[in-house]
C-alpha positions in Angstrom: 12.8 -96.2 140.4 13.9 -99.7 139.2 16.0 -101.2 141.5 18.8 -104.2 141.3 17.8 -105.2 145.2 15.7 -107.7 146.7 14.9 -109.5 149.8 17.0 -112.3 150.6 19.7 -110.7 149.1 23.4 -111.8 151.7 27.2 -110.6 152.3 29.4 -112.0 154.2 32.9 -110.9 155.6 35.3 -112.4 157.9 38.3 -110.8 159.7 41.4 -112.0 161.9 40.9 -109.9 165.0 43.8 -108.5 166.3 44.8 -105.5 168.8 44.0 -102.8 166.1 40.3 -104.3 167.2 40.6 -104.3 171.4 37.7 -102.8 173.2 41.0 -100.9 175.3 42.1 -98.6 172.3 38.7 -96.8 173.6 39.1 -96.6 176.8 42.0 -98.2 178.9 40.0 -99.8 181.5 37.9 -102.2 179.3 38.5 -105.4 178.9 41.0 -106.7 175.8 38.5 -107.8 173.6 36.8 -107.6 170.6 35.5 -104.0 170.8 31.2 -103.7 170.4 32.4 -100.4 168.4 34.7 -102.5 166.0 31.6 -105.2 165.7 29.2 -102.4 164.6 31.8 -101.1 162.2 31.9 -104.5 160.6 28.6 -105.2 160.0 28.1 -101.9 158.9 31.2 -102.9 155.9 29.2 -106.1 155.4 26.4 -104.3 154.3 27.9 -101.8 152.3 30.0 -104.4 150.7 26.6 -106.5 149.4 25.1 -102.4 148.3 28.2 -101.5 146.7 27.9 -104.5 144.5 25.0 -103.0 142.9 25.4 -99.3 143.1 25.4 -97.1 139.7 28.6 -94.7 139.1 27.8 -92.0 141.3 26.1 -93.5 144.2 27.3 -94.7 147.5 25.4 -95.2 150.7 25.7 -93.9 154.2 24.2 -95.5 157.2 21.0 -93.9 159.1 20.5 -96.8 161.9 22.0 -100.0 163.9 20.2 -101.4 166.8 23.4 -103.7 167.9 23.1 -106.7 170.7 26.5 -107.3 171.2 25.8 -110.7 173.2 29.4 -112.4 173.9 33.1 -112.0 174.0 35.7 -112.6 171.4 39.3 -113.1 172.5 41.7 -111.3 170.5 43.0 -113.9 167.5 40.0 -115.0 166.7 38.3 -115.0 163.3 34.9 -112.5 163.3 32.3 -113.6 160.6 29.3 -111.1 160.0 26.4 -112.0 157.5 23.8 -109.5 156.4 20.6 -109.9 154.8 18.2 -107.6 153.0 15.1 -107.4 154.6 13.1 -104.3 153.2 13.1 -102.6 150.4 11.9 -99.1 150.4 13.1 -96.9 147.4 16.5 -95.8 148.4 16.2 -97.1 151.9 17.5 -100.5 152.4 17.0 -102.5 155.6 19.6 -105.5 156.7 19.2 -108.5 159.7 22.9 -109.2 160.5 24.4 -111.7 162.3 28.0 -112.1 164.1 29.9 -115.4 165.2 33.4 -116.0 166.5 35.3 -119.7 166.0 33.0 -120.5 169.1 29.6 -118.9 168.8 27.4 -116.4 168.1 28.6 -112.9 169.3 26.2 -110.4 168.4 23.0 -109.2 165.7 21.8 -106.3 164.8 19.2 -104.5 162.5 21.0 -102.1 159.9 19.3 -99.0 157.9 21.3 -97.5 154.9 20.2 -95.2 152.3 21.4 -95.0 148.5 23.0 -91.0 147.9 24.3 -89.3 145.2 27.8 -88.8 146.2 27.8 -85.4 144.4 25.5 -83.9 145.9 25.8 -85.4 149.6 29.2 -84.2 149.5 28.4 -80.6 148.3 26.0 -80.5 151.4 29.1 -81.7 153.7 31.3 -79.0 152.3 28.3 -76.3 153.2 28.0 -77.5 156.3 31.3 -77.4 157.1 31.7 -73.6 155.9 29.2 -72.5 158.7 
């Protein structure tokens, strides 16, 4: 398989957060934050974004690992920048090095595994599933 990727390859995306994003709106005695769930959900977006770029009509990715370190607090307000890299290249298995910073400093990183599907078929599997 002949494939458009390559280490080296980098996304970025940057987000206002606001209280749609507090660590609270999961449970109510956390502190009103930038939630660790929100920050994996981002750098997970980062790195579809830079896959999607790519991707032939019919294919999308999913997700099969993060190992997060979510390392310091962001006040609510504050812009959220993630960057992703691609580090491996193993067929359809591509494996990203991200990095997060706030206005201040660096807030978290993480390792990222996704896998290129065929949306037509993943899905058919979904709706099987969900027959059982």
């Amino acid at each position: 398989m002949s494939t458009p990727f390559k280490v080296g390859m980098t996304h970025q995306v940057k987000i206002k957060s606001g209280q749609e994003h507090s660590a609270q709106l999961f449970y109510p005695n956390l502190p009103d934050v930038f939630a660790t769930p929100q920050l994996g959900g981002l750098m997970e977006r980062a790195s579809a974004e830079l896959i999607d770029q790519h991707l032939q009509p019919g294919e999308q990715s999913v997700g099969i690992s993060m190992d997060l370190k979510h390392t310091a607090a962001t006040p609510l307000g504050m812009e959220v920048t993630v960057k992703t890299e691609i580090t491996a290249v193993e067929g359809r298995k591509l494996s990203f090095k991200l990095e997060a910073f706030d206005e201040v400093e660096k807030i978290g990183e993480a390792t990222h595994d996704r896998f290129i599907i065929n949306a037509e078929k993943f899905n058919a599997r979904v709706v099987e599933k969900a027959k059982k």
